[in-house]
N, C-alpha and C positions, 0 to 999 in steps of 0.2 A: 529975269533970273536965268542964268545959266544953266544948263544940267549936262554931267555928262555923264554915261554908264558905261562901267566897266565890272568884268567879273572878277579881276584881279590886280594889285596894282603894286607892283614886287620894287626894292630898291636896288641902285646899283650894288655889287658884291662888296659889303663892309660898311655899307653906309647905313642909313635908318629913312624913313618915312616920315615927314611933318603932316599932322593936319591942320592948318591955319596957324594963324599968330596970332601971337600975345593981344589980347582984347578982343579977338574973334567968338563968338559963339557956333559952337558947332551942337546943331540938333539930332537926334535921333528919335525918329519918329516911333510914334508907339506900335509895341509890336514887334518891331526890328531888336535886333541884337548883336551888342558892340561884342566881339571877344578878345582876350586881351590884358595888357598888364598897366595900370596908371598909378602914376603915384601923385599924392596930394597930399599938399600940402598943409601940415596940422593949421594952419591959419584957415586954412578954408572951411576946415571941418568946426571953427566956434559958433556957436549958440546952432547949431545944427541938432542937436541931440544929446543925450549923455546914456553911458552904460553904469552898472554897477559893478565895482570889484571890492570882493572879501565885505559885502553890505557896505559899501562908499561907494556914494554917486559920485562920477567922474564925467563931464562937458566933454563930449567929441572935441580933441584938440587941446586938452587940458593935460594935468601930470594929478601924481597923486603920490606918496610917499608910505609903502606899504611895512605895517611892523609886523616882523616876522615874531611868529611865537618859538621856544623853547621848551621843550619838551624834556621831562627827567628820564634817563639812562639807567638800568641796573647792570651790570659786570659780574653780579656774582656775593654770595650769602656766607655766615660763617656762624653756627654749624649749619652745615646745610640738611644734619637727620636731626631731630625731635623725638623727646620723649611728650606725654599727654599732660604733665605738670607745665607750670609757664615756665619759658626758657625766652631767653634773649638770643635774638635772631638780628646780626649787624650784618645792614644791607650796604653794598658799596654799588658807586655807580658814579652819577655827575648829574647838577642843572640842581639838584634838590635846592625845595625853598623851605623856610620854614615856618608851620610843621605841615610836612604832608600827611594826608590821609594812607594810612597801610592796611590792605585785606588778603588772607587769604581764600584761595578759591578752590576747593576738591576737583579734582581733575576726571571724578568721574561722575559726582551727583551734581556739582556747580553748586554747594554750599560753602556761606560767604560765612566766614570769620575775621572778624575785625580786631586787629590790636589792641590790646588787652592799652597798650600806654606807647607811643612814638616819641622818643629824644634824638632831635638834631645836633647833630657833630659837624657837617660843614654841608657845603655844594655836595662833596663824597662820598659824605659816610653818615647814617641814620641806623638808630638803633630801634627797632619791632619788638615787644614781649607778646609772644602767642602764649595761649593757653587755648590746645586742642583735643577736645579727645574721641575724636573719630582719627585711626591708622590711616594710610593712604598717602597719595604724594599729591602737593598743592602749588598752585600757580600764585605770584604774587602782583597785587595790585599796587600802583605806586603813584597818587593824585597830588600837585603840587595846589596851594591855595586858590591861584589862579585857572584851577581848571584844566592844565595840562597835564598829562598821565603817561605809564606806561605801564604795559601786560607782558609777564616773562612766561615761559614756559614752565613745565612743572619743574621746580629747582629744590623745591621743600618736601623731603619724605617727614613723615608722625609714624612712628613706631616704637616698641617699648626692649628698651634693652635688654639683652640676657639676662635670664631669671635662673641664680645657681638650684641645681637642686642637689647635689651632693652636700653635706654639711659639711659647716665648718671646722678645723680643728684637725685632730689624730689621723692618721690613714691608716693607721697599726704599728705595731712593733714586732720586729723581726730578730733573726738569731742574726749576730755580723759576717759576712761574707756571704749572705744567703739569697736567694731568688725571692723576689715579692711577688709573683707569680704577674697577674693583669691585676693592675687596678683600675674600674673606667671614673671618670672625672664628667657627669653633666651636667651641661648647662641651656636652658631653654634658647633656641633660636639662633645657638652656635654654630660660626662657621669656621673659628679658628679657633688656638688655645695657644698661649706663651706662658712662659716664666718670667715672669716683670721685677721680681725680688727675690732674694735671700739666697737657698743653695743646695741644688739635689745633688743628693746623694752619688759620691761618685760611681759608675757603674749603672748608674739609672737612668731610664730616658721618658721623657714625655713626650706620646706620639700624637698629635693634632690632628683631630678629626672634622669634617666639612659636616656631620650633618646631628649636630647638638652634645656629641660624645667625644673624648678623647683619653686615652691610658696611659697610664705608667708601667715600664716594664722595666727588667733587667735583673743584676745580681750586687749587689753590694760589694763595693771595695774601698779599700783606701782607709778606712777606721779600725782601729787598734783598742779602742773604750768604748764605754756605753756613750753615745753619741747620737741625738736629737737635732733631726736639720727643720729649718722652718723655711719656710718660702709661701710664694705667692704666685697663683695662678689666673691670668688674662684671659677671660673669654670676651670674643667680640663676633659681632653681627655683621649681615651684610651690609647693612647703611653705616659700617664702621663705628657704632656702642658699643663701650664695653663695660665690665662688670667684673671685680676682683675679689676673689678669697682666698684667705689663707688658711696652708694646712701644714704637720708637721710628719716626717716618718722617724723610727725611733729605733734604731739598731744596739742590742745586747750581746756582750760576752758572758759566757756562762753556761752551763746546761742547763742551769734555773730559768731560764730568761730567751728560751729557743721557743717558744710557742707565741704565734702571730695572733693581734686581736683585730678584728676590724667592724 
């Protein structure tokens, strides 16, 4: 046997290095250490071993055809605020199978609330009835039959809409052309107040208040008879609830009929 030693055995510039030919065996004795790049051939690597992928055993030099799962999407809820009575909560998204498991989850104790009833509308759209009554805002859980799911962020506030306290009805009656001086209008948990119907008095104004209050002010004009306006005023909350009452002002001609009641 041959032997030759060398510490390095470099190729001309651009070419590569062979070690033996085809049907040669070249050894590497134990201990030693080849470094280096080989490629082999998936034929060589059969009945050598197998790994496993996604739980399938796979034969070193084999294939394997791997099914990819789908996973359901949420985009977004409508309404997205809650009162504590059940309310239908339509989820949209993609992938839904039917029917998935829907929960909601408290973003700050991790109490699990489960839908009250789940109705599939398509892959898109599924419709959730909660019935909550702890406030707060909740992450939504969204498990298709097969066990694939998805976790949104908190996208659900539970909160209870403006509660009027001003009652309903009269605000008083006034002499015509006259000042109604402040009248305040509350409603629990208000952050704004509109006129959503009917018709104030011209000369009167309704000023909107951010923090559960808002007044009417001004002087009375434009009515010539005894004339009763009615309208309807909109409080609504920060999670965008609202909550409607209607009240009337009621302006008189006459010296009989100049005294306010309220």
């Amino acid at each position: 046997m041959s032997e030759v030693k060398v510490n390095k055995i470099s190729p001309r510039s651009g070419t590569g290095v062979q070690l033996g030919d085809s049907g040669d065996t070249i050894t590497i004795p134990a201990g030693a250490t080849l470094t280096g790049t080989q490629n082999i051939a998936n034929t060589s690597l059969v009945g050598s071993g197998q790994i496993t992928i996604n739980g399938t055993a796979v034969a070193l030099g084999g294939s394997i055809t791997l099914v990819t799962e789908t996973r359901p999407t949420v985009s977004g809820i409508s309404p997205s605020a809650i009162e504590n009575t059940q309310t239908a909560v339509t989820i949209s998204g993609g992938n839904f199978v039917s029917v998935p498991l829907v929960t909601a989850i408290n973003s700050t104790t991790g109490a699990l609330i489960s839908a009250d009833e789940v109705s599939f509308s398509s892959a898109s759209s599924i419709v959730a009835k909660f019935t909550i009554s702890v406030d707060g805002t909740y992450l939504l859980y969204v498990e298709n039959p097969d066990g694939n799911a998805v976790q949104t962020s908190a996208i659900l506030t539970v909160s209870d809409a403006p509660a009027w306290q001003t009652s309903a009805g009269t605000l008083g009656t006034f002499a015509g052309g006259s000042s109604i001086g402040t009248i305040t209008l509350t409603a629990t948990d208000s952050v704004s107040m509109a006129k959503t119907s009917g018709s104030l008095p011209g000369g009167i104004t309704l000023n909107s208040g951010a923090s559960g209050s808002s007044t009417l002010t001004g002087t009375e004009s434009g009515a010539t008879q005894d004339t009763t306006y009615t309208f309807t005023i909109t409080a609504t909350d920060a999670q965008g609830q609202t909550a409607n009452r209607e009240f009337t002002l009621t302006f008189t001609f006459g010296t009989e009929n100049s005294m306010q009641f309220n």
